[in-house]
Each structure stands twice: as structure tokens, then as C-alpha cells.
C-alpha positions in Angstrom: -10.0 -9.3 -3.3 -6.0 -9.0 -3.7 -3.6 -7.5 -6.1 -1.7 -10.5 -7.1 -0.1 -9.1 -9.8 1.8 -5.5 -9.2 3.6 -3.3 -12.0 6.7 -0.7 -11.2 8.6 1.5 -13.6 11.2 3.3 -12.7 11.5 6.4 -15.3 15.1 8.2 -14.8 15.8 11.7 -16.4 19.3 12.0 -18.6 19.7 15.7 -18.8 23.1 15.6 -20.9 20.7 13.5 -24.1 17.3 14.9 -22.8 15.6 11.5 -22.9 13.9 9.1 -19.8 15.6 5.5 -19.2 12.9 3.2 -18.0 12.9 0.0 -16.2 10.0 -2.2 -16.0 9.3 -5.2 -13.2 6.2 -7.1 -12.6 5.8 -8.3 -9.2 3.5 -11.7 -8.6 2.3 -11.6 -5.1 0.6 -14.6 -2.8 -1.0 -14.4 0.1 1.2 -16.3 3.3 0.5 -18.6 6.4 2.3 -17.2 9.1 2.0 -18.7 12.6 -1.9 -17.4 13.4 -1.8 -14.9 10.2 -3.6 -17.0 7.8 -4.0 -14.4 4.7 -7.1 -15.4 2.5 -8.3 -13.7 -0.3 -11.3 -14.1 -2.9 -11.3 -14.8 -6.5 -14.8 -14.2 -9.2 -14.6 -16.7 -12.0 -15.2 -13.9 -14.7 -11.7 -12.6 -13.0 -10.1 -16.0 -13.6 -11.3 -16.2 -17.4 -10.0 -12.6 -17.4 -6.6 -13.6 -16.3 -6.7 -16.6 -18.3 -7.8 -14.7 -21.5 -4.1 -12.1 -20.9 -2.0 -15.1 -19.9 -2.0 -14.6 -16.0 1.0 -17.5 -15.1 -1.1 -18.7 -12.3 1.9 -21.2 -11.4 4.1 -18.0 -11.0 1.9 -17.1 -8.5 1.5 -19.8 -6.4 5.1 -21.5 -6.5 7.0 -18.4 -6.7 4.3 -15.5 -5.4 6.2 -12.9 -3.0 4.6 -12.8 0.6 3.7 -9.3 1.7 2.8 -7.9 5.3 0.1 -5.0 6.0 1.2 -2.1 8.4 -1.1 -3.8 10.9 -0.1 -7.5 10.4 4.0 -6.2 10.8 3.1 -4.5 14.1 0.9 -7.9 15.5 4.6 -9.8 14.7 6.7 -7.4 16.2 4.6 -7.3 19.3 4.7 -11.1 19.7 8.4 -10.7 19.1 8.8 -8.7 21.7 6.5 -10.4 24.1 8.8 -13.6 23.3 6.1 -14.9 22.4 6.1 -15.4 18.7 8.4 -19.1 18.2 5.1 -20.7 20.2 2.8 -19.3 17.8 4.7 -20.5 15.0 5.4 -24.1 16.5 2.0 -24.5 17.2 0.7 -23.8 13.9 2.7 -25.7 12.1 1.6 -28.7 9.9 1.9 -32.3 10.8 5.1 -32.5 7.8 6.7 -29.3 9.0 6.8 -30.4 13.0 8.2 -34.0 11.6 11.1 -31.8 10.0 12.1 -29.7 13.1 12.1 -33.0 14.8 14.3 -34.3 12.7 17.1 -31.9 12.7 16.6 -31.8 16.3 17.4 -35.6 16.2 20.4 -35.1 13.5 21.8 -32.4 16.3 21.5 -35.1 19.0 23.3 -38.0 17.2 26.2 -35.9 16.0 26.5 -34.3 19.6 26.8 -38.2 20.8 28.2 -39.6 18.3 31.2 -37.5 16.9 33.5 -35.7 18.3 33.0 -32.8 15.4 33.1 -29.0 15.7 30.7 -28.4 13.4 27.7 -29.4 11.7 25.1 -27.8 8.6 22.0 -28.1 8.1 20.3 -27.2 4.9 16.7 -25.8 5.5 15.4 -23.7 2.7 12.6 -22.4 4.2 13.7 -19.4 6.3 10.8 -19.3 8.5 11.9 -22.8 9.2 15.9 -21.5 9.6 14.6 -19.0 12.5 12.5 -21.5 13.9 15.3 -24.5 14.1 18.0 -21.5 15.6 15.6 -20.8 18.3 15.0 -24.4 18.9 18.7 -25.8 19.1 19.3 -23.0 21.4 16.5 -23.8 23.9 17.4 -27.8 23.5 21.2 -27.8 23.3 22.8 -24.6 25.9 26.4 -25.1 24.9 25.7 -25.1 20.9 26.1 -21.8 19.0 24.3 -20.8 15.5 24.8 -19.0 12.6 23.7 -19.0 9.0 27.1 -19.8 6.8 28.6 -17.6 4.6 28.4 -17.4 1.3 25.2 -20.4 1.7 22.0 -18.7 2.9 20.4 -22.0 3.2 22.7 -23.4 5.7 22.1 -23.3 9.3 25.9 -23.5 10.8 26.1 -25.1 14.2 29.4 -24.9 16.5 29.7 -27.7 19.6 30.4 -25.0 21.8 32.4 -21.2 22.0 35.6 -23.4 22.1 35.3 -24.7 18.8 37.7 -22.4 16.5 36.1 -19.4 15.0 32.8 -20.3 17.0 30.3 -17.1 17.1 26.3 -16.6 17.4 24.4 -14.6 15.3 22.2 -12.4 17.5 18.8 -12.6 18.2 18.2 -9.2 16.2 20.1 -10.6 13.5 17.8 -13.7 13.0 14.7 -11.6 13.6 15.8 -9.0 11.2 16.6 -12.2 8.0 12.8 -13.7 9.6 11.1 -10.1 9.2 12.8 -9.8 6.1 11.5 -12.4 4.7 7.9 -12.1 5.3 7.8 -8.7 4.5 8.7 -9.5 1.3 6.9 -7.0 -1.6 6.0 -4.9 1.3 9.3 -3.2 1.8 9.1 -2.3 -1.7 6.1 -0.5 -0.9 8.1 1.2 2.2 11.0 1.8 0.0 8.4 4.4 -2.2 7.0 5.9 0.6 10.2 6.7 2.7 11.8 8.3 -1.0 8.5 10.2 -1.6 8.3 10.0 -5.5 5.3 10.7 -7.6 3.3 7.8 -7.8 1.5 7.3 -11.3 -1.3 4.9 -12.4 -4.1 4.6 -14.4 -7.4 4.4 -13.5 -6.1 3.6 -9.8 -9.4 4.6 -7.5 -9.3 0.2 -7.1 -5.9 -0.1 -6.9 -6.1 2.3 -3.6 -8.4 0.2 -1.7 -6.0 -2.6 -2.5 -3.2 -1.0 -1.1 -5.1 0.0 1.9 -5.8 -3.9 2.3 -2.6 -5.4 1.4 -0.2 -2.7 3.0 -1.6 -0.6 5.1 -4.5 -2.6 7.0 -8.3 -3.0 6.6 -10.0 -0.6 5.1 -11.5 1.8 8.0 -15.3 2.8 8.5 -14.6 6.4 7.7 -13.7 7.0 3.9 -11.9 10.4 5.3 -9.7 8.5 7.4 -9.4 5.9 4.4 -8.1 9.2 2.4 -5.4 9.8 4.9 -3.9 6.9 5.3 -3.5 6.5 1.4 -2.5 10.2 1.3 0.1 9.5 4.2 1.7 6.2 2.5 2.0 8.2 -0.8 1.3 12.0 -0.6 2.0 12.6 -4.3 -0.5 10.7 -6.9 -1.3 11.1 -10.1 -3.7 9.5 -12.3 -3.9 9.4 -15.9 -7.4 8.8 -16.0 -8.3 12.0 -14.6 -5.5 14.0 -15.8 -6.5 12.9 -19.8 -10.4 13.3 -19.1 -9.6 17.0 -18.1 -7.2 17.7 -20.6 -9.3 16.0 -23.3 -11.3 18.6 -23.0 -9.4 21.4 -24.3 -8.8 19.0 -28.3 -11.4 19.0 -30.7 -13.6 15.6 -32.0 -10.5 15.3 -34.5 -7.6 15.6 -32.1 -8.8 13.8 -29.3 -8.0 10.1 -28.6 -10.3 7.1 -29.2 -10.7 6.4 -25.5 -8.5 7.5 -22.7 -8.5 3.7 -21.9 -4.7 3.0 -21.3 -4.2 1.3 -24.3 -6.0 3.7 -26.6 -4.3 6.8 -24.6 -0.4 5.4 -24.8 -1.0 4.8 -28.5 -2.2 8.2 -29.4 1.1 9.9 -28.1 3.0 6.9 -29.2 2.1 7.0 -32.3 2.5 10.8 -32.7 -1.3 11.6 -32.7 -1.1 14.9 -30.2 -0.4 17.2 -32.9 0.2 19.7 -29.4 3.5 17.8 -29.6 4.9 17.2 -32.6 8.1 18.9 -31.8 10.1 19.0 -28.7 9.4 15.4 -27.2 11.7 14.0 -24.9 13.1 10.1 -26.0 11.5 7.7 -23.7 13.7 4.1 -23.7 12.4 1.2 -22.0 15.1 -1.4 -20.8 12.4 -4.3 -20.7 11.6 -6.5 -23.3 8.0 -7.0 -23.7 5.4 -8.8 -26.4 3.6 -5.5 -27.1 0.6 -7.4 -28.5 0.7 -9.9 -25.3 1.3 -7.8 -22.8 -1.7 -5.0 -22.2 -2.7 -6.3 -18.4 0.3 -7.4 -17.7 1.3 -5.2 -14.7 5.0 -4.0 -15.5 4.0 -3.2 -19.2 1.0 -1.5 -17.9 3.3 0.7 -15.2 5.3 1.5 -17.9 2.5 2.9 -20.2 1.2 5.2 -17.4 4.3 6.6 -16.5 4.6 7.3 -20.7 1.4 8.9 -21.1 2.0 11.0 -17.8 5.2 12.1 -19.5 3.5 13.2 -22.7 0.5 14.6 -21.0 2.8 16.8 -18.7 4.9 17.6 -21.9 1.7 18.6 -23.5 0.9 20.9 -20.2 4.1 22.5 -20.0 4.0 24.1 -23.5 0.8 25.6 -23.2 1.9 26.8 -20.1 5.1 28.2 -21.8 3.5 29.4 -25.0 6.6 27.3 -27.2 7.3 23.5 -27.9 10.7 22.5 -25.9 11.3 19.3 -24.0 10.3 19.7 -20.6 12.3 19.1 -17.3 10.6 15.9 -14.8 10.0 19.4 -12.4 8.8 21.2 -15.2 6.1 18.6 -16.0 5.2 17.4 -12.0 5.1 21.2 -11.4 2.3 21.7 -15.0 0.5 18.9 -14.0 0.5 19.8 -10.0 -3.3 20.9 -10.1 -4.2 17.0 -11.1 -1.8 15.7 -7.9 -3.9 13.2 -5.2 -6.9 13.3 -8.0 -8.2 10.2 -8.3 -10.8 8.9 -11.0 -13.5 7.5 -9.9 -16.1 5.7 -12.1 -19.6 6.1 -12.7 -19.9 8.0 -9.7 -22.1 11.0 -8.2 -18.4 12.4 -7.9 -15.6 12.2 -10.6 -12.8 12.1 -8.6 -11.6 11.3 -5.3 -9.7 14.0 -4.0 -7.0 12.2 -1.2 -6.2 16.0 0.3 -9.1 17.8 0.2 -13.3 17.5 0.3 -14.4 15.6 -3.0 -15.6 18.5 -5.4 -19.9 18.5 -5.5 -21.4 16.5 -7.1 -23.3 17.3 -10.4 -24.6 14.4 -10.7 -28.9 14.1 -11.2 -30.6 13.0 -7.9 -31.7 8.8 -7.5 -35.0 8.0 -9.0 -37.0 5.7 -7.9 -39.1 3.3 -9.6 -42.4 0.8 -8.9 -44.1 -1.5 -10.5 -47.7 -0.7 -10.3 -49.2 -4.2 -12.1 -46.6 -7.1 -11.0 -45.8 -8.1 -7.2 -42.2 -8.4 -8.4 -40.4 -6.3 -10.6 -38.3 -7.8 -13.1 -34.7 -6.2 -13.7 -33.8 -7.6 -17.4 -37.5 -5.8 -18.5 -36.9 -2.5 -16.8 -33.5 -2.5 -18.3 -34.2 -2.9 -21.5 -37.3 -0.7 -20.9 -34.8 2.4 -20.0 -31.9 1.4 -22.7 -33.3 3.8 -25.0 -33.6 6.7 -22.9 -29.3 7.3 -22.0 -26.3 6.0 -19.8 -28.4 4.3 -16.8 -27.6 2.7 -13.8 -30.3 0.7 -12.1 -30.3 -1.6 -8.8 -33.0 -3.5 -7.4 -34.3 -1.6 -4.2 -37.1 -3.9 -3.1 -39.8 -6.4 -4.3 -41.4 -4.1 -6.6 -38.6 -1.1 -6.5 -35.6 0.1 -7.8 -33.4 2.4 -7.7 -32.1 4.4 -10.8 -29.0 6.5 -11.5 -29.0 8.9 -14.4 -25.7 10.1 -16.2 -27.1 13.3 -16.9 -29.7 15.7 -16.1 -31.6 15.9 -19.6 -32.1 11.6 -19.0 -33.2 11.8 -15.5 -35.8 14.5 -17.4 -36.7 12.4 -19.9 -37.6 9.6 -17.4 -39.8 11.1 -15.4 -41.9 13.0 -17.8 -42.0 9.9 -20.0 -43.0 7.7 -16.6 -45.3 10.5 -15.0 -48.7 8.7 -15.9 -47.2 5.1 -17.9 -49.9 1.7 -16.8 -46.7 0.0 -15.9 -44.2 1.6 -13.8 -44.0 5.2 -11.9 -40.7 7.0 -11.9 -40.7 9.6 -9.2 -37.9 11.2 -7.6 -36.3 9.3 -4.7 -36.9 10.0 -0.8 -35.3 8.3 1.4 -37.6 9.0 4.0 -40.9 8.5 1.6 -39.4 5.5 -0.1 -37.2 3.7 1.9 -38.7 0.4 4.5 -37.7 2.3 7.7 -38.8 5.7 6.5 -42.5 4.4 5.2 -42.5 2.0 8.3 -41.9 5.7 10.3 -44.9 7.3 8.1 -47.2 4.0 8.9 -46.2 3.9 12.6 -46.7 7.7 13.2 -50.5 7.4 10.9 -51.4 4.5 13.1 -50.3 6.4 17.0 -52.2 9.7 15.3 -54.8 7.7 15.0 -55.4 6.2 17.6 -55.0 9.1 19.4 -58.1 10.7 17.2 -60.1 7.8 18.0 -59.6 8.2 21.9 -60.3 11.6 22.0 -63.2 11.4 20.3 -64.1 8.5 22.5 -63.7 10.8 25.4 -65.7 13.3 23.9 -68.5 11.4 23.0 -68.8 9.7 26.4 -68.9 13.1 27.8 
């Protein structure tokens, strides 16, 4: 799975009129070839019909998609650039078309080295993997020729006869790796961009978006979730997400002041629409220099940056005068530092845990241990039957565990309850508390084994003793 799509406002603070300028971008992103990096990634057709159904420009993405480099894919290219080993790689990976193009600039240098007495010749090659790899090639074929990329024309490769040619000059090997790097780095130095500067980083909802940054800009994701937590924690150390911050907060309104939903749609337009009657007075004007289709553009990733960064700004406006005791708008330092307790808090759904904490242990869980339940008439147990079974009892989760098993997860503690006293003695099923050890194939395979050598081990001693 990939982010192809990637949403980034930039909300600036204009003390003198006490309002936020905004600038919204959405980025598309497309997975690259690059000599034996050969990016792949994986797409569900309920996420196509998704895109589909909020207008995804899957054209955009393909034709015009920026590439984008992981931590770990950028160091594997800088190695084989300084092993001298990377123009190989890429010449032998290239396609049938793309070798038949080299060789025919190589062929154009040839016949106007012959041919002409010139001190100069272009070549126009918009691709600029292809620019590095036809620079590196002239110089290896021809020794006396010198290139440059021309002024003013970035597509142009500019080639001089020799260094007695009038204004003649090479561009350095750490220039032409520096324009290549460049290049296929693409997106990913925006990403580096944020982490040198150190802002807060806001989403909404953003425990997916994390593992997707791991993937895309950091490297695969590692066995241990700790270490998964520090390398997010390290890229960005300061997080927020509205998610979290509105579930807690949401707790202090009552049924008629709280939002619909803290879904991002339902959460922007409560404080857009003036709803928090916490902050009817004293709000800060928030402008947004991007035109967007309101009604169009919920999904779409730049209008959906800019709604998180809005409802952080309300939410930390909202936190700042209870913290002050009086409605005045508040400083960006006066709302990171009210809303600091919520930093590197990530929401995490349906979950034993509710949010992922990127500094610290995750808090305990309060969650209602795993049932477990069998089906004591049919060799199989059918899913759509037991789910409809449980509908009626509260928020469930249940996945199939075996031939006649599953596994359930309750939302609360009065649920799980009300399942096992209701299942204690039903014809049909048993719900008991799950053990892994009681329950589980290796654990009843360990009970089976260890009944079987006990035993055995009865049955020889009283062998012995009878032979006696």
C-alpha cells in the first residue's frame, strides 16, 4: 500500500491583524524504476471505487506523479555512487527503446565530431535520468569532449569539441550527481525539508498515514513496533492528531454541544460554522490562499491538510481559554503549548489501546480480554451466522480463529458480560474466555502431547509393577 496522494498546508501567524494565512498543495506521488529499484505497490478495488467515487485524477498520477526515495533506497544510490558503480546498473536496466536512444546520441556525437568542424553541439533529452546517463557516457566514449547542461534550457545537454573551444567548461561530477539525486528524490526532500525545520506536524486520524511514511520515506517497516515508534518519532518529533485531541476534549461538552462525529468533515464544520459556543468570541481569522470546490473536495489531500490544521487551530484556541479562564485569540505558542499534553498521541482505531504514544509506553489497555467461541453442532463455523447472532448484544469484532473457532473482541466490559453469561450453557455455541495456551493449536497440541508422554509413563510403571 502507498500514499499516492499527499496534502500540505502551510498555516503562517500575522501578529499585526491576528489572523493565520494558509497555503494549501496536494502532492500526487508514483512509485519509480530506477536502475535495480523497481518500486511496486498494491491497490484493493474497493480503494479504486473509493478514489473513483472523490474524483482521484488517476492520469495525474501516472503521467505526472512525483518520484520519491525512502531513507534506505537514498543510501543504496549513494553507495553505488560512490562505489562507481551506479551508470552500469542503470545501463543495464534500461529498456530495449531507452538503450536505442543513448545509442543514438552517441551516433549524433560521432557524425558531428567527423563531420563538422563545430564547437558545439545540443542535445535535447528530457528525461534527466537519461541527461546523467548520456554525460557519463560521452565522457567515457569521446576523452577530449566536455559537458554541461545549457543555461537557461534544463533539457539541453551542451557539448564542447574540446577545452579549446571558447568558453568551454565541464560541469563536475558532484554537480551532475547532485541535478540526478535531485531528481529522484523528488517529494522526498519535502519530507526532509519538515524534518530538518522541526514544525508541528498535524493530521487527522494519522495512525495509517505513519506506517506510510515509514514505507515511503524512511524504509520498511521494522519487526519491533518500539523501534517503528522511534524512527517516526525521530523524522517528526512533534505530532499532533486531531482525532485524539477532539475524542479527549469531546469529553469535557455536553450531548448538545458536542459535534456530530469528530470525523474531519463533521469536526471542521462544527467550528466552522460557529457551533463551539467555548468560542464564540476571540477567534483568530483563518484565510486560505487555495481555491477549492468545498463540496468536491473532502479526500482530496491539500483540502483535507488544510481542515486539520483549522480544527487544530480551534481546538488549541478552545484549550487556551480554559486554561486562561477569558476568551482572547491565542498566540501559535500559546495554543502548541495548551495542547502540548496531546503532542506524539496518535489515534488508533478499534484497538485494545486508544492511542499510540510515539515517546513513551502506550497507556494500558482497558479494553475487555478475547473471547473465544466454538461451535459445538457444525464441523465448520459459519462467520455471517455468528455475526448476526452477536449484532444485538454491542460494538463486536469477530475473526475466524479455526475450523469451528473464533475469536471475539468486545468494545466494552458490560458486552463481553453479556456474552458469556448469555453463551454459558446455549445448544449452539460456547463463549468462554480466551487462553492462548488452552485454546490455541500449539498450546492444545502441548496439552495432548504432555496427556499422551504422562501416560505412557503410567502405563509403564504399572507394567513394571505388575511384572514384579
Amino acid at each position: 500500500m502507498i500514499m499516492n496522494q499527499v496534502g500540505l498546508t502551510m498555516f503562517q501567524y500575522d501578529r499585526d491583524n491576528d489572523r493565520y494565512i494558509s497555503h494549501s498543495y496536494t502532492f500526487h506521488l508514483c512509485p519509480q524504476v530506477f536502475g535495480d529499484i523497481n518500486q511496486s505497490f498494491t491497490f484493493q478495488a474497493s480503494a479504486i471505487r473509493f478514489l473513483c467515487q472523490h474524483n482521484f485524477d488517476y492520469n495525474k498520477f501516472t503521467y505526472d506523479g512525483l518520484p520519491y526515495m525512502s531513507q534506505a533506497e537514498e543510501a543504496h544510490v549513494k553507495k553505488q555512487l560512490k562505489e562507481k558503480t551506479l551508470l552500469n546498473n542503470l545501463i543495464q536496466n534500461m529498456e530495449i527503446s531507452d538503450e536505442r536512444k543513448l545509442q543514438s546520441y552517441c551516433s549524433e556525437v560521432t557524425k558531428w565530431l567527423v563531420n563538422t568542424t563545430d564547437g558545439t553541439l545540443y542535445l535535447d533529452i528530457d528525461n534527466p535520468i537519461m541527461r546523467y546517463i548520456v554525460h557519463c557516457e560521452l565522457r567515457n566514449r569521446f576523452s577530449e569532449v566536455l559537458t554541461t547542461d545549457s543555461l537557461g534550457n534544463s533539457h539541453k545537454v551542451l557539448i564542447y569539441r574540446n577545452g579549446d573551444v571558447d568558453g568551454a567548461t565541464s560541469a563536475s561530477m558532484d554537480t551532475l550527481e547532485g541535478n540526478l539525486m535531485s531528481y529522484v528524490l523528488g517529494f522526498s526532500q519535502i519530507i526532509e525539508l519538515l524534518a530538518e525545520y522541526k514544525k508541528p506536524i498535524i493530521g487527522h486520524n494519522i495512525f495509517l498515514d505513519t506506517l506510510l511514511l515509514h514505507s515511503q520515506f524512511i524504509g520498511p517497516l521494522p519487526k519491533s513496533y518500539s523501534a517503528f515508534k522511534k524512527n517516526i518519532n525521530k523524522l517528526f518529533p512533534n505530532i499532533y492528531d486531531t482525532k485524539y485531541i477532539s475524542h479527549e476534549m469531546g469529553r469535557k461538552l455536553t450531548l448538545d454541544e458536542v459535534w456530530k462525529s469528530n470525523a474531519l468533515q463533521d469536526l471542521y464544520e462544527f467550528f466552522y460554522e460557529g457551533k463551539c459556543k467555548r468560542l464564540q468570541k476571540g477567534l483568530s481569522h483563518i484565510t486560505l490562499n487555495t481555491p477549492f470546490d468545498v463540496k468536491q473536495s473532502y479526500h482530496e489531500a491539500g483540502w483535507d491538510s488544510y481542515c486539520s490544521g483549522y480544527c487544530f487551530i480551534r481546538l488549541g484556541e478552545w484549550s487556551s481559554t480554559d486554561h486562561r479562564g477569558t476568551a482572547r485569540p491565542a498566540s501559535p505558542n500559546e495554543i502548541i503549548s495548551s495542547l502540548s499534553s496531546y503532542c506524539n498521541k496518535v489515534n488508533v482505531i478499534r484497538s485494545a489501546v486508544s492511542y499510540m504514544n510515539l515517546v513513551d509506553e502506550d497507556p494500558p489497555s482497558h479494553r475487555p480480554e478475547l473471547l473465544h467461541i466454538r461451535s459445538l453442532k457444525e464441523s465448520t463455523i459459519c462467520m455471517s451466522q455468528v455475526s448476526s447472532l452477536l449484532s444485538g448484544f454491542g460494538a463486536l469484532d469477530i475473526k475466524p480463529y479455526g475450523a469451528r473457532t473464533a475469536l471475539i473482541a468486545a468494545g466494552t466490559h458490560n458486552t463481553a458480560n453479556k456474552l458469556l453469561r448469555h453463551f454459558n450453557h446455549h445448544e449452539d455455541y460456547r463463549i468462554t474466555p480466551f487462553k492462548p495456551f488452552r485454546h490455541s493449536p500449539t498450546g492444545r497440541l502441548t496439552i495432548w502431547g504432555s496427556a499422551l508422554i504422562t501416560g505412557t509413563i503410567v502405563i509403564y510403571f504399572l507394567h513394571k509393577k505388575v511384572n514384579k
